[in-house]
C-alpha positions as CSV (number, residue, x, y, z in Angstrom):
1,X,202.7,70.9,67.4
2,X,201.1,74.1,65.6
3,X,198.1,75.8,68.0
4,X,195.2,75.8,66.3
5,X,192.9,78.8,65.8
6,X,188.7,78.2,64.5
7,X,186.5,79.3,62.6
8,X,183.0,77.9,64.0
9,X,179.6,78.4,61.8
10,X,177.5,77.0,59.1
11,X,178.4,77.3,56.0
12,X,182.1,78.3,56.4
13,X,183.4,75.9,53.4
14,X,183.9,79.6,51.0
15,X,184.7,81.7,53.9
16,X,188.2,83.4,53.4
17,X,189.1,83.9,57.1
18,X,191.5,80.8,56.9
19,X,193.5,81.6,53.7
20,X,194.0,85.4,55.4
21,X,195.1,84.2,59.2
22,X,197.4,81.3,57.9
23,X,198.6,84.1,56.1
24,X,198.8,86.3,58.8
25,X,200.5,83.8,61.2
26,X,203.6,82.9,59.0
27,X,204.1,86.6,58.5
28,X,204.0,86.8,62.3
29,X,206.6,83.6,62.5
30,X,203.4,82.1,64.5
31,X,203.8,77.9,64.4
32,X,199.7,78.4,64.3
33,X,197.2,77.0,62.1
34,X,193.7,78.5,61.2
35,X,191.1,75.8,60.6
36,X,187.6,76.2,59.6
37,X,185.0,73.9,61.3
38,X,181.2,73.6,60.0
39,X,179.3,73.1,63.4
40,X,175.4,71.6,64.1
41,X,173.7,73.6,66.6
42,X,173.8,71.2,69.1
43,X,177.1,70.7,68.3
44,X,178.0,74.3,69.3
45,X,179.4,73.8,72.8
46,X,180.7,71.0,73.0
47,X,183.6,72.9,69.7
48,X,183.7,75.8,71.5
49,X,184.5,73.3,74.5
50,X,188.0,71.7,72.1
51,X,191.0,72.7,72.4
52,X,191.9,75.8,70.8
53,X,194.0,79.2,71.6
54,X,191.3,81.3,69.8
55,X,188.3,80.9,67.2
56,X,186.3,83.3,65.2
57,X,182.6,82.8,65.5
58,X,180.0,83.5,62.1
59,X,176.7,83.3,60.7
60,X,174.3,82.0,62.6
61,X,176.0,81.6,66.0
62,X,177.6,85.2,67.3
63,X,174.8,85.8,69.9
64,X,174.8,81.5,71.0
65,X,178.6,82.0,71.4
66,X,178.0,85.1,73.8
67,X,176.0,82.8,75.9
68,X,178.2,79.9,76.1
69,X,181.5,82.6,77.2
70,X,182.5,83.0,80.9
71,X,182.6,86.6,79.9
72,X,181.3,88.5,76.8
73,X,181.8,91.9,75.4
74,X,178.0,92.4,74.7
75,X,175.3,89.7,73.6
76,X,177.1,88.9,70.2
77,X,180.2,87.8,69.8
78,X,182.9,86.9,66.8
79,X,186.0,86.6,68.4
80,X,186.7,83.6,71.5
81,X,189.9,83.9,73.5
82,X,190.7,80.9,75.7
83,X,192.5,81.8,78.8
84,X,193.3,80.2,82.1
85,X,190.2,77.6,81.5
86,X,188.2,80.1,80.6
87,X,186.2,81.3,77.5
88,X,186.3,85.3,76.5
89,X,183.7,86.6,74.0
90,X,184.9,89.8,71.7
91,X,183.4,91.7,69.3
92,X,185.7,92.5,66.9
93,X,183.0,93.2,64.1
94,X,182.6,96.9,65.3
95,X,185.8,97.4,64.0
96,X,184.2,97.3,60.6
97,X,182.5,100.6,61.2
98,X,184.6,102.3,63.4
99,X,185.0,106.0,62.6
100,X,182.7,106.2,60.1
101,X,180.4,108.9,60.8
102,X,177.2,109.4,59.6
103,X,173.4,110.7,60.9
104,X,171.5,108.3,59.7
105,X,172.1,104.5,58.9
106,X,170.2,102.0,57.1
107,X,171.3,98.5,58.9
108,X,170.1,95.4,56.8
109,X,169.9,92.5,59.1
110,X,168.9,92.2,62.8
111,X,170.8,88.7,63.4
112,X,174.2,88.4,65.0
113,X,176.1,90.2,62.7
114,X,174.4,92.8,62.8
115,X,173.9,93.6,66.5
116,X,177.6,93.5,66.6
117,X,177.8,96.2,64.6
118,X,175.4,98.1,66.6
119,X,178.2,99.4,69.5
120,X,180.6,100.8,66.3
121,X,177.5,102.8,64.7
122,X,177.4,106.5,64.9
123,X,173.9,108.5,64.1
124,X,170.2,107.0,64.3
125,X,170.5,103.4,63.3
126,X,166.7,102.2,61.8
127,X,167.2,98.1,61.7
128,X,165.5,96.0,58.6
129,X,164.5,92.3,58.6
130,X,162.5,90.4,56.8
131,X,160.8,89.2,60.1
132,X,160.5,93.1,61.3
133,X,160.4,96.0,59.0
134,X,160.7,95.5,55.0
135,X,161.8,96.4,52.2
136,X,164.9,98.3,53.4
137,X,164.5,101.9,53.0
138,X,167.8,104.2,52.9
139,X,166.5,107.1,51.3
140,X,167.4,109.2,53.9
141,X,170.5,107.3,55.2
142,X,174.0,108.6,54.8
143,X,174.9,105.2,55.7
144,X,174.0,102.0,54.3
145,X,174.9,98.6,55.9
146,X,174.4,95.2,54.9
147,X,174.7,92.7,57.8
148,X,173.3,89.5,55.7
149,X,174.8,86.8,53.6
150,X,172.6,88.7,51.0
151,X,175.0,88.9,48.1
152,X,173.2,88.5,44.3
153,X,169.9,90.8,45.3
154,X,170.6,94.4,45.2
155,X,168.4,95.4,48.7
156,X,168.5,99.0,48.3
157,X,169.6,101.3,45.2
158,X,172.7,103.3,46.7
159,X,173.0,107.1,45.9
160,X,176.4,109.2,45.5
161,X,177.3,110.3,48.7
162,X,176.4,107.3,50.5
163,X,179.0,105.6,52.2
164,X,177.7,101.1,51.7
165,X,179.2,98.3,53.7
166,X,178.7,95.5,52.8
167,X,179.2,92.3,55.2
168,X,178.7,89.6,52.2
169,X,181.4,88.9,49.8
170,X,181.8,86.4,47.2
171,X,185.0,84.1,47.1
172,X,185.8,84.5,43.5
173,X,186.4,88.2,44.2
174,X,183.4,89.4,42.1
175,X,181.7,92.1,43.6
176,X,178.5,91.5,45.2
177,X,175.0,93.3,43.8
178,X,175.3,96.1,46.7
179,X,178.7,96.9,46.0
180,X,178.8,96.6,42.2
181,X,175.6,99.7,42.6
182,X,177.5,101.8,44.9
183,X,180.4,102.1,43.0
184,X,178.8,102.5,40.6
185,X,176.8,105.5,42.0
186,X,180.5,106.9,43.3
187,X,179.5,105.9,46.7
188,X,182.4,105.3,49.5
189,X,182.6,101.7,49.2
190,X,183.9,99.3,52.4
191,X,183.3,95.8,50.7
192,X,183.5,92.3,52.4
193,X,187.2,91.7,51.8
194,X,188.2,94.8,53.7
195,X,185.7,94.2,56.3
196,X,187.2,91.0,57.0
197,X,190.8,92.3,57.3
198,X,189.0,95.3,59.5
199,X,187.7,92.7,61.9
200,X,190.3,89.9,61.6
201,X,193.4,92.6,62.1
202,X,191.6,93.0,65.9
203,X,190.9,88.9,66.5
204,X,194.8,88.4,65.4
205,X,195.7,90.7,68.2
206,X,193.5,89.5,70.7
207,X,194.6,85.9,70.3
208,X,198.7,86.8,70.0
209,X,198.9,90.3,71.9
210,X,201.1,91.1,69.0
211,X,199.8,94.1,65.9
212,X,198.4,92.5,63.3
213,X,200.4,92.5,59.8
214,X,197.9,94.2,58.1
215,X,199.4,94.1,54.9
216,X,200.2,90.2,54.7
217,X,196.5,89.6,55.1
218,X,194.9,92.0,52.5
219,X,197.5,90.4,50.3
220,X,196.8,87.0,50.9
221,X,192.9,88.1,49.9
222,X,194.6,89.6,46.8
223,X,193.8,93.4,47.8
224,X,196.1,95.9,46.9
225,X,198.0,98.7,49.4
């Protein structure tokens, strides 16, 4: 019987987490299946609660998740490890941003996605919401972020020399409105697809204690070398 990996949120229906890990795990020779699972919130616990190896957590639960783990790397978590009747929470989603430097960052979003990426940020991080401070404003950021499900409004107008993430990514492989702009402006571009091999490379290694095959899942997402 394959062990069974999740991915628990709402929606997750265009996510491409499962197409890359299946992908991942027959590279690996893994008997393992990724599964996506659209969860309530009050239905939250009791699938964290089933019986898995490992999940991936997403929009809007990473910080609930963090709460419901024995032990948690910070108060947001993506990544659930299931050992010894226990429930680990990682943060895998600073792995997006790791080594990037920069002074100044413009982070779009102040939900769970976003306060993961806080630990991988270098420089003065300035936070937008549209509950807190608004419009974005990255006129003087060397950094750009987008941490939303934002993906058809352009938020900010990206500059050359800019380096943009952007969280969001459409299925069909079009670009979305923030990273159409900043390549467009010749900015240093990390779009959704590589973020989610960035953060995904680090679950599959937490969940197997093997390396990730990098390669197998950026083609499976049809990204090139």
């Amino acid at each position: 019987m394959s062990r069974r990996v999740a991915l628990l949120g709402k929606p997750v229906a265009e996510s491409l987490s499962p197409r890359m890990q299946n992908a991942a795990f027959a590279a690996g020779g893994l008997d393992w299946e990724y599964v996506a699972l659209e969860v309530e919130p009050d239905e939250l616990e009791r699938a964290v609660r089933r019986d898995w190896v490992g999940a991936n957590v997403t929009i809007p639960y990473k910080q609930a998740a963090a709460a419901l783990c024995d032990e948690a790397e910070g108060e947001s978590v993506n990544t659930l490890v299931f050992r010894d009747s226990r429930v680990l929470g990682f943060n895998t989603d600073q792995e997006i941003v790791a080594g990037i430097e920069a002074t100044r960052v413009c982070l779009i979003g102040a939900g769970g996605a976003a306060h993961a990426l806080l630990p991988g940020l270098q420089g003065e991080v300035r936070m937008f919401s549209r509950s807190g401070e608004w419009p974005p404003d990255a006129s003087d950021a060397d950094l750009v972020v987008n941490a939303t499900p934002v993906r058809d409004e352009l938020l900010v107008r990206p500059r050359a020399g800019q380096t943009v993430v952007d969280l969001a990514y459409r299925a069909d492989g079009r670009p979305t409105a923030l990273v159409a702009a900043a390549r467009a402006a010749g900015c240093e571009v990390v779009d959704g697809y590589e973020a989610l091999v960035r953060q995904g490379a680090a679950s599959f290694q937490l969940w197997t204690g093997r390396p990730a095959p990098v390669e197998a899942m950026r083609s499976a997402l049809g990204l090139t070398p």
